[in-house]
C-alpha positions in Angstrom: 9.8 -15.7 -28.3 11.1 -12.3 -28.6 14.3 -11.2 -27.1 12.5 -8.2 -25.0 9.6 -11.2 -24.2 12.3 -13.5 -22.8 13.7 -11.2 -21.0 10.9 -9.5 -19.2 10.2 -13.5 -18.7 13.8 -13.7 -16.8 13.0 -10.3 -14.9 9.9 -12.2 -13.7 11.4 -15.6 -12.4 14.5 -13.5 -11.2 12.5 -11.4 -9.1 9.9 -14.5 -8.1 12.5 -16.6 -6.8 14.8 -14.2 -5.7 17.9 -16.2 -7.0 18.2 -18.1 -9.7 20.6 -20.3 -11.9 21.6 -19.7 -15.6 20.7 -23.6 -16.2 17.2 -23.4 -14.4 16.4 -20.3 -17.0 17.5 -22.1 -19.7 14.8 -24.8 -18.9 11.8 -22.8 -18.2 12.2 -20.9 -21.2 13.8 -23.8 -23.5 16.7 -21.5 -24.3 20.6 -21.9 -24.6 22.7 -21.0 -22.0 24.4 -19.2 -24.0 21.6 -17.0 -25.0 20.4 -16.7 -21.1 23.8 -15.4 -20.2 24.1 -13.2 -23.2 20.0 -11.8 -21.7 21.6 -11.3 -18.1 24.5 -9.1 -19.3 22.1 -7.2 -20.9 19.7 -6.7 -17.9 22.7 -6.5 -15.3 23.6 -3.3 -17.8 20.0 -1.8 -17.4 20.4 -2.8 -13.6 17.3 -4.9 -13.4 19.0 -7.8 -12.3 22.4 -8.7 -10.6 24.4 -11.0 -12.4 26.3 -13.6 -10.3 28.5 -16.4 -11.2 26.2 -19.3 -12.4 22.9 -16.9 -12.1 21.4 -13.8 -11.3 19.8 -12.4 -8.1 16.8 -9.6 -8.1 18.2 -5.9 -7.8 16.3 -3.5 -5.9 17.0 -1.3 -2.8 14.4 -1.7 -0.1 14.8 2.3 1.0 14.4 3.4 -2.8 11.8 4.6 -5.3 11.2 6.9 -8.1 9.1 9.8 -7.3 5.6 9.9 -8.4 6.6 12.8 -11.0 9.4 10.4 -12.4 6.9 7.7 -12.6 4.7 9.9 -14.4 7.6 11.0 -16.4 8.9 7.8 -17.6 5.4 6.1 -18.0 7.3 3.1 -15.8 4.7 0.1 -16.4 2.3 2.2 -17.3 0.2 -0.7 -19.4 0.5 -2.5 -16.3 -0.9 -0.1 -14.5 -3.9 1.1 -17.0 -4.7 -2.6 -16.7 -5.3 -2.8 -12.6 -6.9 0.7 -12.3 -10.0 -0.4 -14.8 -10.0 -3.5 -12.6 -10.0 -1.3 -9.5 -12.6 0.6 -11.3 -15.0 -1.8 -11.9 -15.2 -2.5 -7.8 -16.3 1.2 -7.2 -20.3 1.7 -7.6 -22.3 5.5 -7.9 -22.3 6.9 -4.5 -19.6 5.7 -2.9 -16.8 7.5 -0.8 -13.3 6.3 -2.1 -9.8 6.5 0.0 -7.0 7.0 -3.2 -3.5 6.7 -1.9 -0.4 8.9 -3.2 0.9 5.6 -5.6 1.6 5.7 -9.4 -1.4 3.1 -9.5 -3.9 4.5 -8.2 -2.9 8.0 -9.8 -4.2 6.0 -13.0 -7.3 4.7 -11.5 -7.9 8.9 -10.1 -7.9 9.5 -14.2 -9.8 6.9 -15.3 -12.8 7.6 -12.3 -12.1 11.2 -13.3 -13.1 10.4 -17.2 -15.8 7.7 -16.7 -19.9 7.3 -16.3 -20.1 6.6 -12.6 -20.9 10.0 -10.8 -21.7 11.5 -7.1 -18.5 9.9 -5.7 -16.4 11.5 -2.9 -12.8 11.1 -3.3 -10.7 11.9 -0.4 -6.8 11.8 -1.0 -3.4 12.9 0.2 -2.2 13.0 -3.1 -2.1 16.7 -5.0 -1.5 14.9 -8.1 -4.3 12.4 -7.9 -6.6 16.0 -7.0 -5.6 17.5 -10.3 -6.7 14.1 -12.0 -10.3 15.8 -11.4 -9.7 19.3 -12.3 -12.2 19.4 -15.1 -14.2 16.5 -13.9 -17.8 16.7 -12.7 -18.0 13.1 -11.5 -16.4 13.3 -8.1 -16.3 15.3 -5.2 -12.8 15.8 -3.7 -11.4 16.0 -0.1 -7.9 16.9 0.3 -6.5 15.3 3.8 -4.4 18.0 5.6 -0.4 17.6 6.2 2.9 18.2 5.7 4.3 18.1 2.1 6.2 15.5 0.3 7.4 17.4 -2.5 9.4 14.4 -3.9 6.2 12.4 -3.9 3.6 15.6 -4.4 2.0 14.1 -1.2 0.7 15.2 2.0 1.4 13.2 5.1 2.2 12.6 8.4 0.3 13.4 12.1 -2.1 15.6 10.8 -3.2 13.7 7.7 -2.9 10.5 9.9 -5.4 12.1 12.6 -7.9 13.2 9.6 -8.0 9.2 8.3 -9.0 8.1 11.3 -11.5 10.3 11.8 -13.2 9.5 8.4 -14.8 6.6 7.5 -14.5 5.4 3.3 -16.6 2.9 1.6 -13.6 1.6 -0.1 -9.9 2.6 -0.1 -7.3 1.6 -2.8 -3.7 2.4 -2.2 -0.7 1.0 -4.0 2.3 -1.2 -2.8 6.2 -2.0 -2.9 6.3 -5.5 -2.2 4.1 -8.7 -1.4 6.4 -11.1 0.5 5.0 -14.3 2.3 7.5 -14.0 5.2 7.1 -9.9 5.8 3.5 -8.8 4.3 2.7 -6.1 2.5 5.7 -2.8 2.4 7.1 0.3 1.3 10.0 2.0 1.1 9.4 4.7 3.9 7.3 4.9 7.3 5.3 7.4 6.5 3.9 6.2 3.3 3.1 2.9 5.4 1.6 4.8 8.3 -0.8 6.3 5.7 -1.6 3.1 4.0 -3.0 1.0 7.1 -4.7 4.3 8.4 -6.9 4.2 4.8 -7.1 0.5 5.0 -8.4 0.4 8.8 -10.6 3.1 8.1 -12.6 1.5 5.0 -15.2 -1.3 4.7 -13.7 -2.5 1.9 -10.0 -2.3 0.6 -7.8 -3.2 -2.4 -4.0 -3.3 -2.8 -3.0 -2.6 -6.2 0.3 -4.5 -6.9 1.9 -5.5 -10.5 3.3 -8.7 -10.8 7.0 -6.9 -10.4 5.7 -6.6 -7.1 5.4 -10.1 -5.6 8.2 -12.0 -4.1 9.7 -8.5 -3.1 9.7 -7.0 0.6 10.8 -3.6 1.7 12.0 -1.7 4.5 8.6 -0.3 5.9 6.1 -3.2 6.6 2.5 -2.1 5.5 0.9 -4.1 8.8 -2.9 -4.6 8.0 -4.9 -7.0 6.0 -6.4 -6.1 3.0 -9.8 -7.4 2.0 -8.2 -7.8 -2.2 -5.0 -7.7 -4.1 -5.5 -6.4 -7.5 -2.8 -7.3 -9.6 -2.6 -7.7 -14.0 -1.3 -11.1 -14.6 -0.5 -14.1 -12.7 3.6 -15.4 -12.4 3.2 -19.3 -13.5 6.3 -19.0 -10.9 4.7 -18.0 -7.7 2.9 -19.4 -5.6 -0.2 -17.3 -4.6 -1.8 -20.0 -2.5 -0.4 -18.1 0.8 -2.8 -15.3 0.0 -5.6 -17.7 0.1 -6.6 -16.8 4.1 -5.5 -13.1 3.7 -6.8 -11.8 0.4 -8.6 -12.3 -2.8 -6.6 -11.7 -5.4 -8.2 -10.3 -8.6 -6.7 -10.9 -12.4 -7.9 -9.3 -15.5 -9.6 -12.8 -16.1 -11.6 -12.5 -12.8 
């Protein structure tokens, strides 16, 4: 294995389990101890991991995010994310009217509906940035929701936007998210965003949550409080347990 493999394998388990020993590492990845500390220095430096005495612990705020403009900027995950947007893709059929949330996720399923075969769709969106994913595209229809600007995010939101969700009704909806914790649910890092979120899942007949696998184990501070009909997600953790989800959600892999 790969130094970068085994240590985007550590990032995993760390953020799985939440905490986790130098020793414990060392066995699920048949490494040294000495090369797992030697990997958590290294991580602890790029701050994608806490490095305590013994272990690590995960390292993220749960108020905090880049902006969709740094996430576009910085291509953070964006394999990851290519990978659950032609999965999302695949769900959406000619015809339909589509809820797209403000989230680095969908923004690369907006592109890829904005490139590909299926036509006649109605896209309705908060997000400025997912509308000028269709500026030269002839395949959708788009419907900007009304609202007060998020310039940080390139968003709309809030009462207005809100108002206009509920008084739509979508097909499908697919809107992005923080964290997927057992314990809390889905969340965000702000209210607003979350407000949004159920309003576009409440409102469609069908909905998907598209989450990496960063995502699971993790819970912010704004709970996301509605169910969610599947979780769309690009690889399964052989370190978590997904059998919690069973009752709640189906949760698709790029093998389903």
């Amino acid at each position: 294995m790969y130094p970068e493999e085994r240590r985007e394998k550590i990032c995993e388990i760390v953020n799985a389990k939440k905490t986790v020993r130098v020793s414990e590492l060392g066995e699920l990845l048949e490494t040294s101890e000495v090369t797992i500390r030697r990997d958590l220095e290294e991580l602890h430096k790029r701050n994608l991991l806490v490095r305590t005495h013994g272990g690590a612990v995960a390292s993220y705020s749960v108020s905090q995010e880049p902006s969709a403009i740094e996430f576009i900027r910085t291509n953070e995950r964006v394999e990851e994310k290519r990978i659950i947007a032609e999965i999302a893709y695949r769900q959406i059929l000619e015809g339909e009217t589509i809820f797209l949330d403000g989230s680095s996720t969908v923004y690369e399923l907006a592109k890829i509906i904005a490139e590909g075969s299926k036509s006649q769709l109605r896209i309705i969106t908060a997000s400025l940035t997912n509308a000028n994913a269709f500026e030269r595209s002839d395949n959708a229809n788009v419907l900007i929701l009304g609202g007060d600007i998020n310039r940080r995010h390139n968003n709309l939101e809030g009462y207005l936007t809100n108002m206009n969700i509920r008084n739509l009704r979508a097909d499908k909806c697919f809107v992005g998210i923080n964290g997927i914790d057992e314990g809390f649910g889905f969340s965000t890092t702000n209210f607003p965003e979350a407000e949004q979120k159920m309003e576009m899942i409440k409102s469609s007949i069908k909905s998907y949550v598209l989450a990496d696998h960063s995502k699971f184990g993790k819970s912010y501070m704004a709970k996301v409080d509605a169910d969610c009909d599947f979780i769309i997600t690009n690889k399964k953790i052989r370190e978590y347990n997904y059998d919690w989800l069973d009752d709640k959600a189906t949760v698709l892999f790029p093998e389903t």
